[in-house]
C-alpha positions as CSV (number, residue, x, y, z in Angstrom):
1,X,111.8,130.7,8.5
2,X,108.9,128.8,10.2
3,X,107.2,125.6,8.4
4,X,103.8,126.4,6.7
5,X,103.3,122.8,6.4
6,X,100.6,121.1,7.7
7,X,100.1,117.7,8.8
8,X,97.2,115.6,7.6
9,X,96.4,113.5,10.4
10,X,93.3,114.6,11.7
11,X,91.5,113.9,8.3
12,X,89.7,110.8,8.2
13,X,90.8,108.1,5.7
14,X,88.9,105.5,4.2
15,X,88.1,102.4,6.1
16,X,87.5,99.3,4.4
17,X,84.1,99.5,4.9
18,X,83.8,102.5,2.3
19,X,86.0,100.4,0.0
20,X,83.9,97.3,0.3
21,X,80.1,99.0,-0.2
22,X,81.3,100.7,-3.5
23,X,83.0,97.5,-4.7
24,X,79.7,95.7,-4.2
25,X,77.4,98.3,-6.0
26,X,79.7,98.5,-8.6
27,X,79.6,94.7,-9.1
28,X,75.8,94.8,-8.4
29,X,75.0,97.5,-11.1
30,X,77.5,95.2,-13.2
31,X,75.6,92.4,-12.8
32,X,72.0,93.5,-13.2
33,X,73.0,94.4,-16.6
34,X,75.8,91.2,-17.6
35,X,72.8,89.0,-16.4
36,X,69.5,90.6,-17.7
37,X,68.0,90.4,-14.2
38,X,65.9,93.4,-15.2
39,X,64.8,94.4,-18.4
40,X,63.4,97.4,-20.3
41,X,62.1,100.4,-17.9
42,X,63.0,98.2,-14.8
43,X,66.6,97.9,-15.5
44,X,66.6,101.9,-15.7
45,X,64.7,102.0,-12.3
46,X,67.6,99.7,-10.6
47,X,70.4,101.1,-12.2
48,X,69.0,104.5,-11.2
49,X,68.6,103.6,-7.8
50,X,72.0,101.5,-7.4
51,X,73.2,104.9,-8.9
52,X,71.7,106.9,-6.2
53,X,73.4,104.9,-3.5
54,X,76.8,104.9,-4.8
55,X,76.6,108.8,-5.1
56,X,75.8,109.0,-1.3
57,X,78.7,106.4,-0.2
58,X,81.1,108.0,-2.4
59,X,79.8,111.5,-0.9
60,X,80.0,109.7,2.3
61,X,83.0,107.4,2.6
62,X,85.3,109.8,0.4
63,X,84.5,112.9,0.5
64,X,84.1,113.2,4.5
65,X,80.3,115.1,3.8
66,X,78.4,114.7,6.9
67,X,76.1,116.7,9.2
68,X,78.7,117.5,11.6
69,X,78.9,121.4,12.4
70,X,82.3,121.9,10.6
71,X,80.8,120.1,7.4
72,X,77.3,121.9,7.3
73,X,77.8,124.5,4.6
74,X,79.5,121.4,2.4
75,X,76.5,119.5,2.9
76,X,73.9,122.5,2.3
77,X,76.0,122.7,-1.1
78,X,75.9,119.1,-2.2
79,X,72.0,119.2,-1.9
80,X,71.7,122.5,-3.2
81,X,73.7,121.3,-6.2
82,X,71.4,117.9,-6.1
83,X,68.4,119.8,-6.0
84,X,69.2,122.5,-9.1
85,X,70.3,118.6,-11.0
86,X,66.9,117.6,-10.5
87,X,64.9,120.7,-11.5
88,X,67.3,120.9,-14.8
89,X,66.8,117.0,-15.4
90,X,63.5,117.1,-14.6
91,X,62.5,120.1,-16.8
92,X,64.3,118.8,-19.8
93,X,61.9,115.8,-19.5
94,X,59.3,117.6,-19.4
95,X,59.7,120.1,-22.3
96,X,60.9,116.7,-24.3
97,X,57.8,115.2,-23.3
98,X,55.4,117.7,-24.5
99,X,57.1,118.9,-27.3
100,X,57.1,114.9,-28.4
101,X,53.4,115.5,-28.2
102,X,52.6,118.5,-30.1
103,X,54.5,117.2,-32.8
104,X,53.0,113.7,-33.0
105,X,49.4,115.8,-32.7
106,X,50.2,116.8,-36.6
């Protein structure tokens, strides 16, 4: 009976690069907030953005997702599924929003 197992050496691991950025935004996001280093609607706007960047290394670094040939369709997916997240985060907001203002026009 022949072996159907497969050996995973041609997948790429994590280097300690990958390890090392997402330990430092992690401590960064950490910090803004531990140290009040921005307040109100500009500690949303970091923390956003710090967000953000530790979604693409973690696409990046750990989830192989590049623009390589083999990896195209995985990458059209990711923004696809990024772009549909916006549109429903984005229309919440906005039906919020002006339903917050009809009902304060009473």
């Amino acid at each position: 009976m022949a072996s159907t197992h497969t050996s995973h050496s041609d997948v790429p691991h994590v280097s300690v690069k990958g390890y090392f950025v997402g330990f430092v935004l992690t401590v960064a996001s950490f910090w803004s907030v531990k140290s009040g280093a921005f307040t109100g609607e500009n500690a949303i706007i970091a923390l956003a953005v710090l967000a953000a960047v530790q979604v693409v290394v973690h696409v990046v670094f750990f989830l192989h997702v590049n623009t390589s040939k083999g990896q195209r369709w995985h990458a059209t997916s990711f923004a696809y599924t990024i772009l549909m997240s916006l549109i429903l985060i984005v229309g919440t907001v906005w039906v919020m929003h002006n339903v917050h203002m009809l009902m304060m026009a009473r």
